[in-house]
C-alpha atoms as an extended CHARMM CRD file, in Angstrom:
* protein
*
        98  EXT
         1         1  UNK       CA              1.5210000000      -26.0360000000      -21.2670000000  PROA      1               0.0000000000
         2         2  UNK       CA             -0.1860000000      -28.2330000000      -18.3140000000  PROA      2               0.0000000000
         3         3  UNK       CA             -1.0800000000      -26.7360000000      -15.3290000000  PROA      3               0.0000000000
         4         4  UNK       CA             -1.9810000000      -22.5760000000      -15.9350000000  PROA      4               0.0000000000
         5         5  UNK       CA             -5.6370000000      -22.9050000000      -15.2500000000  PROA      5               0.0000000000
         6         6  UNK       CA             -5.2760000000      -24.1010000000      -11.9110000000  PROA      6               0.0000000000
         7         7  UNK       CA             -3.2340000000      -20.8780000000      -10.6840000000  PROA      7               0.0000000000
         8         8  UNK       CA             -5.0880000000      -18.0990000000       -9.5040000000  PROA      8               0.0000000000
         9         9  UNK       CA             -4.5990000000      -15.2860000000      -11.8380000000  PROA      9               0.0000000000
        10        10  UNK       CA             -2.3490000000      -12.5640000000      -11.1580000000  PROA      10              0.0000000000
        11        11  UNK       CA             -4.2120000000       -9.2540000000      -10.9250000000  PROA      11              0.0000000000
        12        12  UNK       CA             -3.2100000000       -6.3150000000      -13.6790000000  PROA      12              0.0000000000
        13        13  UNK       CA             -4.3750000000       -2.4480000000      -12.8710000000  PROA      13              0.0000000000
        14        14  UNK       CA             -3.6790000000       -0.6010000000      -16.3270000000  PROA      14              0.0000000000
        15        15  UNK       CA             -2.4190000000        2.8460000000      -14.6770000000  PROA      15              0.0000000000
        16        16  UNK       CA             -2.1230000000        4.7570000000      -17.6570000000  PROA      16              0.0000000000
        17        17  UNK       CA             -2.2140000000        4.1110000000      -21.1250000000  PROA      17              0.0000000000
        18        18  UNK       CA             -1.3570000000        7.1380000000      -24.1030000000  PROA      18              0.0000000000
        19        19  UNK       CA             -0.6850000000        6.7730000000      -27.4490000000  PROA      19              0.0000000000
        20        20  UNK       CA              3.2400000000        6.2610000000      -26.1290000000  PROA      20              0.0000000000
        21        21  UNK       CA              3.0690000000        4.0490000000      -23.1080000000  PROA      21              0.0000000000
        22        22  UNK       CA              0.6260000000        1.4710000000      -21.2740000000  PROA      22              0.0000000000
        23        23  UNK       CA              1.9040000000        1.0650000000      -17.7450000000  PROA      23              0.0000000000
        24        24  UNK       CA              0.1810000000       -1.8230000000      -15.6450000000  PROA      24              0.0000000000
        25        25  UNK       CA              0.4670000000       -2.6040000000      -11.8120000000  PROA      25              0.0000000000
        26        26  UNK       CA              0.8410000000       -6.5070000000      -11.4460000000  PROA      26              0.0000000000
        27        27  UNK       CA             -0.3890000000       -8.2800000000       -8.1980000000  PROA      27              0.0000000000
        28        28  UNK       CA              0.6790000000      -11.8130000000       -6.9000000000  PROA      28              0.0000000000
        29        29  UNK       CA             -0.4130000000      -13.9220000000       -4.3560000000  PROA      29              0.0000000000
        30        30  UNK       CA              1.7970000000      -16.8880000000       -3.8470000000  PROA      30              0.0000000000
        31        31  UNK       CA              1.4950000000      -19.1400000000       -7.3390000000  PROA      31              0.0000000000
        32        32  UNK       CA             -0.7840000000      -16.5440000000       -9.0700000000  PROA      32              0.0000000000
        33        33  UNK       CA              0.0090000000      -16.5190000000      -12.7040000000  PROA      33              0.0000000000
        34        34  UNK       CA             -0.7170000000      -13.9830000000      -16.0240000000  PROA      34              0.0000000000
        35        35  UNK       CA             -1.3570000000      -17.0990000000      -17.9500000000  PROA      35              0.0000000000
        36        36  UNK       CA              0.7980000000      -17.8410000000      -21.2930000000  PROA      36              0.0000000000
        37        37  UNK       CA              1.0120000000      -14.7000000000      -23.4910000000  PROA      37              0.0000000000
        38        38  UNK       CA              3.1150000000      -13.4580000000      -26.0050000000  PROA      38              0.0000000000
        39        39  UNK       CA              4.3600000000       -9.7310000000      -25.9020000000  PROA      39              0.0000000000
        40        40  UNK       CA              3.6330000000       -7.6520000000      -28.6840000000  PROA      40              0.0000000000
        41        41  UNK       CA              5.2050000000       -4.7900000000      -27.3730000000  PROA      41              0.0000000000
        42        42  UNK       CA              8.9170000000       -4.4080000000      -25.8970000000  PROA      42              0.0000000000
        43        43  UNK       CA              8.4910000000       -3.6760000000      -21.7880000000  PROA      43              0.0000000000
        44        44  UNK       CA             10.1190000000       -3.0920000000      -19.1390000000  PROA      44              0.0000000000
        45        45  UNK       CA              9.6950000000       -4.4820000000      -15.4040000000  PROA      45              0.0000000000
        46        46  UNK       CA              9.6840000000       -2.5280000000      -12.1860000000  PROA      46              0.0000000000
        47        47  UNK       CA              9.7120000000       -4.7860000000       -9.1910000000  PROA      47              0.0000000000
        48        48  UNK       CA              8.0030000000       -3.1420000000       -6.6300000000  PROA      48              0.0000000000
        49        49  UNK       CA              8.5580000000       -5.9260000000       -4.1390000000  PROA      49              0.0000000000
        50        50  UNK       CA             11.3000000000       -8.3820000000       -4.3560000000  PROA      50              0.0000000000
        51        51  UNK       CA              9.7760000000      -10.9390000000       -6.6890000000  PROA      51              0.0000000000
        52        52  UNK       CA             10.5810000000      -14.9660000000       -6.7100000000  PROA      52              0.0000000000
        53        53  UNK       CA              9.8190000000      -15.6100000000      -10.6500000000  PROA      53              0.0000000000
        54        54  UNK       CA              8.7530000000      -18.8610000000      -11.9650000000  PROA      54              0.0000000000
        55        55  UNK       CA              9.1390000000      -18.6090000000      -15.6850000000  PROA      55              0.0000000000
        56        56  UNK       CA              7.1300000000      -20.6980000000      -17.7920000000  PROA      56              0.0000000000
        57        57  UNK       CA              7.9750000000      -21.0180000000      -21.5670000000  PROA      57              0.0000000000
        58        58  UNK       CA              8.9510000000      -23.3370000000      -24.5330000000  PROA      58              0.0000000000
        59        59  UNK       CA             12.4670000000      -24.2650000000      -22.5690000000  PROA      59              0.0000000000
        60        60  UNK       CA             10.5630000000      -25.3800000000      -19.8380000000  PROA      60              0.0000000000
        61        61  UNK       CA             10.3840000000      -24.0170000000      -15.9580000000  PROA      61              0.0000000000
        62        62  UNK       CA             13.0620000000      -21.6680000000      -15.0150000000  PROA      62              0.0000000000
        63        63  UNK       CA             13.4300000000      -19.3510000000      -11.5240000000  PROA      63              0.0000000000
        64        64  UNK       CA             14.5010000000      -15.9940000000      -11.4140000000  PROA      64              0.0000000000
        65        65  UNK       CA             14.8500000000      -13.4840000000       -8.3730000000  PROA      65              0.0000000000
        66        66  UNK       CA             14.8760000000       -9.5280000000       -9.0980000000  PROA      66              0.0000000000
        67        67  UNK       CA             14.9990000000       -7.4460000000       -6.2690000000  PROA      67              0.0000000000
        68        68  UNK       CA             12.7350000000       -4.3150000000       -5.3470000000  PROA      68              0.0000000000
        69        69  UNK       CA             13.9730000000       -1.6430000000       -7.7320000000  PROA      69              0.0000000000
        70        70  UNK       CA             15.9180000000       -3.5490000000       -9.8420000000  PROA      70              0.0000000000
        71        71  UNK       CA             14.1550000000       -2.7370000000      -13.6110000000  PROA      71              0.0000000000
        72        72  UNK       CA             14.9210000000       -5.1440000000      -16.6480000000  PROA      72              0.0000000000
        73        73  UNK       CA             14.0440000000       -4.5640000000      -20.4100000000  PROA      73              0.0000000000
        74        74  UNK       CA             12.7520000000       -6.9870000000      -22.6500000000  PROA      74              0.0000000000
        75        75  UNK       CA             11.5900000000       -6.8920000000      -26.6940000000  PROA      75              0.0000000000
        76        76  UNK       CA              8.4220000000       -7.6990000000      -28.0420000000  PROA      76              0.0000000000
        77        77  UNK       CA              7.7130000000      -11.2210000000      -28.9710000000  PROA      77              0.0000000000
        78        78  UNK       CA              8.4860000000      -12.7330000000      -25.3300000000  PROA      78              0.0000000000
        79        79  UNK       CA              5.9970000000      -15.9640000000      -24.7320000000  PROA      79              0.0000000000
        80        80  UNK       CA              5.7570000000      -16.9250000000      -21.5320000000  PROA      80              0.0000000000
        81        81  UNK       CA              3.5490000000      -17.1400000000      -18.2060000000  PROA      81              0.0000000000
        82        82  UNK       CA              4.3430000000      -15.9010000000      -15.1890000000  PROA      82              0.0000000000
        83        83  UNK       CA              4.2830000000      -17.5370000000      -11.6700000000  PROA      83              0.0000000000
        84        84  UNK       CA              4.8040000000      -16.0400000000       -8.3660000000  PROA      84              0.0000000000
        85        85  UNK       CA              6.7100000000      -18.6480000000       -7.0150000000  PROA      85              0.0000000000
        86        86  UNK       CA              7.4900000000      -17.4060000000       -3.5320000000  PROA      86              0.0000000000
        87        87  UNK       CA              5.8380000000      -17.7280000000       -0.2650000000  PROA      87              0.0000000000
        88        88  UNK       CA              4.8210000000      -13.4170000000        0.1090000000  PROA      88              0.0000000000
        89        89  UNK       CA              2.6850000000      -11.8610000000       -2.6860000000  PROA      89              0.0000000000
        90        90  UNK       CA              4.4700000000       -9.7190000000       -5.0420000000  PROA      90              0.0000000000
        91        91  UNK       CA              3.7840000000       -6.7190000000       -7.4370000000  PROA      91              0.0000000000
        92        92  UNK       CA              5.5830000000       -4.9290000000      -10.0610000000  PROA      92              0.0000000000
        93        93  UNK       CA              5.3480000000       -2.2500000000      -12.6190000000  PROA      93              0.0000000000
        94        94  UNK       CA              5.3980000000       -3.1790000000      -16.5110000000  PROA      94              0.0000000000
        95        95  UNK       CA              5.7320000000        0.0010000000      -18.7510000000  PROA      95              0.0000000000
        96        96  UNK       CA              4.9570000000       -1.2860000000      -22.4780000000  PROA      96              0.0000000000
        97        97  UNK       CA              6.3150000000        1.5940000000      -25.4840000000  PROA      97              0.0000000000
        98        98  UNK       CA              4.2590000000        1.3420000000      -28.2190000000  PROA      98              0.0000000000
């Protein structure tokens, strides 16, 4: 997918990681990205901030908005990258069960 290495990357802080759980702090300026990755583990997402998603994957571009607080779940195997696509940096919580 055209265009990932030109995004600054977004910045992960692994905050704990057990033989349960690895929990990572994600920081984003505006149009910092993780890259393309798959998950190999299910997650879920704690915004800390509200947080404008650009989501990158094989259907193409799509936006979504989640709101401080507001925690999704998702199962292994999601491919994607992820693009701050607001104006304001953004961070949020992922909490991967292994």
């Amino acid at each position: 997918m055209p265009g990932y290495s030109a995004r600054p990357p977004a910045i992960p802080t692994v905050i704990l990681e057990d033989a349960v759980t690895r929990i990572t702090r994600w920081d984003f300026e505006p149009g910092a990205a993780t890259g393309h990755h798959v998950h190999g583990l299910g997650y879920v997402v704690v915004p800390l901030t509200d947080c404008h998603f650009l989501i990158e994957d094989a259907d193409g571009e799509r936006r979504v908005t989640s709101e401080a607080g507001e925690a999704y779940r998702r199962d292994a195997g999601v491919a994607h990258n992820v693009v701050n696509g607001g104006a304001e940096p953004m961070s949020f919580i992922e909490i991967e069960y292994k």
